[in-house]
Each structure stands twice: as C-alpha cells, then as structure tokens.
C-alpha positions as CSV (number, residue, x, y, z in Angstrom):
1,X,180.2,-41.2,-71.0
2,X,180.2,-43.9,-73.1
3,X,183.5,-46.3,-73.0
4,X,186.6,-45.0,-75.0
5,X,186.7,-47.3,-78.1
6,X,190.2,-49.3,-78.4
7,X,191.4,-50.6,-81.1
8,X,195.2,-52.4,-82.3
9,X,194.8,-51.1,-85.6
10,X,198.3,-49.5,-86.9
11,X,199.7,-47.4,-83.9
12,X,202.4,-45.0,-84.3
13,X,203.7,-42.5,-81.6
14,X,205.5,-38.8,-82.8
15,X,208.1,-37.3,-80.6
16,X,207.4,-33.3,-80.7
17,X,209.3,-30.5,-78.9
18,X,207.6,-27.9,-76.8
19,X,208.6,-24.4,-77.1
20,X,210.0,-25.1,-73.7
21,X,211.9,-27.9,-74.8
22,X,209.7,-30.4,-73.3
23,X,209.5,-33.9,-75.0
24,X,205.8,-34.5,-76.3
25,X,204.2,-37.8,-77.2
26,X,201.3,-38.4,-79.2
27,X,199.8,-41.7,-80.3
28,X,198.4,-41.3,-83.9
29,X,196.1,-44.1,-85.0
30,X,196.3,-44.4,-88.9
31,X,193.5,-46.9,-89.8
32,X,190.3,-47.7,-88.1
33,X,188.0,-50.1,-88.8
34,X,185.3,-47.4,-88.6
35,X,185.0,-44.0,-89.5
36,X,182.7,-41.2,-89.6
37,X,182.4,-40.2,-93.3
38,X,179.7,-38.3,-95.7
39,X,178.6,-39.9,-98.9
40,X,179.6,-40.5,-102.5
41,X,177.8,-39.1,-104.5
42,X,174.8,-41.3,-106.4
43,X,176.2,-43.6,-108.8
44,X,179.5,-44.0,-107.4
45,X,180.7,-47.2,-106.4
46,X,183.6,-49.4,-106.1
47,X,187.1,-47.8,-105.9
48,X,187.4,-43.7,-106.1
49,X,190.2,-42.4,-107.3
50,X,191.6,-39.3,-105.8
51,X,194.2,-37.0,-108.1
52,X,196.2,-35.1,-106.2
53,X,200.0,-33.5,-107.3
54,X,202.9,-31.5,-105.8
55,X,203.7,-27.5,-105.7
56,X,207.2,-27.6,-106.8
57,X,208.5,-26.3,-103.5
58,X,207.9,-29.2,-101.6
59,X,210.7,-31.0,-100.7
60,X,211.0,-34.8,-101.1
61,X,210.7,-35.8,-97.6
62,X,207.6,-34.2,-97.3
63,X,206.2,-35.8,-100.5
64,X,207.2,-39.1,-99.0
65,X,204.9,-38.3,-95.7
66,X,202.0,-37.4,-97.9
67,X,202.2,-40.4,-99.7
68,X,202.6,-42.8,-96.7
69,X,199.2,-40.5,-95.0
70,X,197.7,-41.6,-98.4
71,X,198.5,-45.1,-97.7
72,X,197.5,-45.3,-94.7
73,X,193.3,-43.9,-96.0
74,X,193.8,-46.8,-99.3
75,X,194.5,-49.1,-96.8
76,X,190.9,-49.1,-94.8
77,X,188.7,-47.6,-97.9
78,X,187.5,-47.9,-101.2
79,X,190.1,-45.2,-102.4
80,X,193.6,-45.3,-104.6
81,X,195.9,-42.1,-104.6
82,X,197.4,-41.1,-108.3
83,X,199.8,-38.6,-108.8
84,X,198.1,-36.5,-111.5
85,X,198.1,-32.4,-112.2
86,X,194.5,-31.9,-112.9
87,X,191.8,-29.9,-112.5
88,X,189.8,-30.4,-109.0
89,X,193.0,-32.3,-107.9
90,X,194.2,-32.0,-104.2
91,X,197.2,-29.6,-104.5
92,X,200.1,-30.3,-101.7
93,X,202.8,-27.6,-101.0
94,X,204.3,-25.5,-98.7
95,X,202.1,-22.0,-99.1
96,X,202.0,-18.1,-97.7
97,X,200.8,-19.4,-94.6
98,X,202.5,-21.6,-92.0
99,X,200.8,-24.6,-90.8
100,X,199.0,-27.9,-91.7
101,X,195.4,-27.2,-92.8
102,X,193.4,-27.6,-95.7
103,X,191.3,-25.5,-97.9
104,X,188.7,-25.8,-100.5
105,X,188.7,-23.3,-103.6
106,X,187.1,-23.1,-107.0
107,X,189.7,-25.4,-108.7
108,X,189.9,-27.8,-106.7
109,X,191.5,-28.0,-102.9
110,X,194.9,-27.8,-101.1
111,X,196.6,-28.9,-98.4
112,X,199.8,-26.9,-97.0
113,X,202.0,-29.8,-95.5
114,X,203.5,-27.1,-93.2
115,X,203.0,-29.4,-90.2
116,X,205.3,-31.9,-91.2
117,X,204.2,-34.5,-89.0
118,X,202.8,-37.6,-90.4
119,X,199.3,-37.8,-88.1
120,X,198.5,-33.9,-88.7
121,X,199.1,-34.6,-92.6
122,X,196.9,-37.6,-92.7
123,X,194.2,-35.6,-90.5
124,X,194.1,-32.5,-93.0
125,X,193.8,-35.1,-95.9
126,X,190.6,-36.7,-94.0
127,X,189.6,-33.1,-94.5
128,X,190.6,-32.6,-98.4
129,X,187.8,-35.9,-98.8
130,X,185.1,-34.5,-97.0
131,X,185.5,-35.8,-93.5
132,X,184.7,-33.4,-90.6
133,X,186.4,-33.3,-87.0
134,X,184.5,-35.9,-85.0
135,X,184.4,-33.4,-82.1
136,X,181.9,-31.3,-84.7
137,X,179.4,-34.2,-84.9
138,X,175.7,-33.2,-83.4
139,X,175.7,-36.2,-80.8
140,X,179.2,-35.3,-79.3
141,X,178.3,-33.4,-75.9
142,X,176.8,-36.9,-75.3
143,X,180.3,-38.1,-75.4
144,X,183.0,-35.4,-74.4
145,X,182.6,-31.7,-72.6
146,X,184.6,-28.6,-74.8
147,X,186.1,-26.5,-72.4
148,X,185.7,-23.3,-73.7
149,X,188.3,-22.0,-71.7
150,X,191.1,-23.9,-72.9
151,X,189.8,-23.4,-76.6
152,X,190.0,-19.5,-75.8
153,X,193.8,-20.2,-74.4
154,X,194.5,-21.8,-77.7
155,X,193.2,-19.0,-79.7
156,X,195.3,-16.6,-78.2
157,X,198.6,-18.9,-79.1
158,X,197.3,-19.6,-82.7
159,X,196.3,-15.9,-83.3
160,X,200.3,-15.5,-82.9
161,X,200.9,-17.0,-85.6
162,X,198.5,-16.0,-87.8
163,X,197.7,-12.5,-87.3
164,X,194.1,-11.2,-88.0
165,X,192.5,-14.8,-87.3
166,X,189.0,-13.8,-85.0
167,X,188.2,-15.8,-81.9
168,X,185.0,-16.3,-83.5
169,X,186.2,-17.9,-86.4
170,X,188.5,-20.2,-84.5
171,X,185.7,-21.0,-81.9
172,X,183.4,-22.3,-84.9
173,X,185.7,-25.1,-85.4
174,X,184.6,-26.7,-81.3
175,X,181.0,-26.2,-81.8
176,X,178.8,-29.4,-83.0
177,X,177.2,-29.5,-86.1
178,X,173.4,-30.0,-86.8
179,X,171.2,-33.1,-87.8
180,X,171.1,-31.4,-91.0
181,X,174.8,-30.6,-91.7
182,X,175.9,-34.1,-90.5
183,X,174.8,-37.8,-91.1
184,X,177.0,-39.8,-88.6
185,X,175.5,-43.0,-90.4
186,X,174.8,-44.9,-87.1
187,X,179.1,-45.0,-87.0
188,X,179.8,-44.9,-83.0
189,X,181.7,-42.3,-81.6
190,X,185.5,-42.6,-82.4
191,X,187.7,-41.5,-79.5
192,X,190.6,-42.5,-81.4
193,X,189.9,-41.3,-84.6
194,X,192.4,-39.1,-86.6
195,X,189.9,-36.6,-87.2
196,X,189.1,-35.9,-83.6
C-alpha cells in the first residue's frame, strides 16, 4: 500500500450524531493541492465560471454552506461561483428526495443540500463539475481493498430510506472505473481527498 498522503491544507472536523446518540467525528479536508479531475473542454482556459442559483425553499443557512463549499473549490482552482438563474446552471434546493447527492438532467444539474453538512455539500459539488469518487479510479485496488461486505450492510441502511433503490445500483458506485472512462492524469492517489 502506498503511504497515506498528508497534507495541512484547511482542516475542519464535523460533529454528527448517531442514531444511537453516539458522538461522531470526521475530518473534512477542503482544499488540496492536488486533485483528480477530467478536462475542460478544448479551448477553454483561464478562469471558468460556474452559474449556479437557489430553489426558493432553501433556507438561508443552507445557502450560506453552499457558498462557503464554493469557496473552498475557488480557492485551489481556476473557477469563480456566480449566483445566476440560467440555463445549464447548477440548481441547489431541498427536493422530493432526502439526502445530499447530485444529479445531472437535460437542463442542466442539481444538487439537493439535504445533508446539511458542509464536507458532504462540497463533495456532491465535486460531483456537479465532473469529478468522480477517487475510490472509482481504475488504479485504486492498488491502493485500498472494498469490502464488499460492509458496502452490502450499507445498502441495506440506505435502501431505508429510499425505498426501491437495487443493490446493484448502489454496488456500482464501489466498483473502479476503466482506462477508458477515467484519465487520472498521473495525479497520485488522494487518501484525503473530499471525493473519496
């Protein structure tokens, strides 16, 4: 196994409950000097801006954590964040479905900030610009072992919540990717990284 990759960069811990009332800690890392990421397209250089606006049933507080996940990807990268209702914008609300994921459709994409924790947020916007989960990349069994047990556990607790999700499906999201699907662009594996 190759050494776990350290790093100072910008820290933060979250303090979650447990359904048993257990205190959890997590330490999210917000910037890194590295990250695994897919391509502009050709022509594209400099700054990217990324449009993105609010359903109008998310509350303020929530806003507020979107925009400081935003801040925390303009820090480390080429992009700015502008408040702008257009098409092919990133959409952020509170939708049908509980949770903090994100989702591509014809107009654009959205992100339900359901999660309402400041690392899951700025993980699902990694996702609304194209990154993929760094456990997905082709090379990862040379760095961690899935235990498919353990995914198969957490199925079973997700499915609870959202009825009519298929083991399959949720399986698909612990299996590596191909040469062809990803491009890891000689970026070492990030143990750390908030897409892992």
């Amino acid at each position: 196994m190759a050494e776990i990759m350290n790093s100072p960069h910008n820290l933060i811990t979250q303090t979650n409950t447990s359904s048993t009332g257990q205190k959890l800690e997590a330490k999210v890392q917000l910037s890194r000097p590295r990250r695994q990421a897919q391509r502009w397209k050709n022509g594209v250089v400099g700054s990217r801006t990324i449009n993105y606006w609010f359903n109008n049933n998310l509350g303020h507080d929530m806003q507020l954590m979107f925009m400081s996940a935003t801040q925390a990807w303009a820090k480390d990268t080429c992009l700015t964040f502008k408040n702008n209702h257009s098409v092919g914008s990133v959409q952020v609300g509170f939708f049908s479905r509980g949770g903090c994921y994100h989702q591509t459709h014809s107009r654009g994409s959205w992100l339900n900030a359901g999660c309402g924790q400041l690392g899951q947020i700025t993980h699902e916007l990694g996702h609304a610009l194209g990154l993929g989960h760094t456990h997905n990349r082709h090379d990862r069994d040379n760095y961690i072992v899935v235990d498919w047990g353990n995914v198969d556990r957490g199925f079973y607790d997700i499915a609870r919540m959202n009825p009519g999700m298929k083991l399959e499906v949720y399986r698909n999201q612990y299996r590596p990717m191909t040469t062809q699907e990803n491009d890891n662009y000689d970026v070492p594996y990030d143990y750390g990284s908030i897409m892992h």
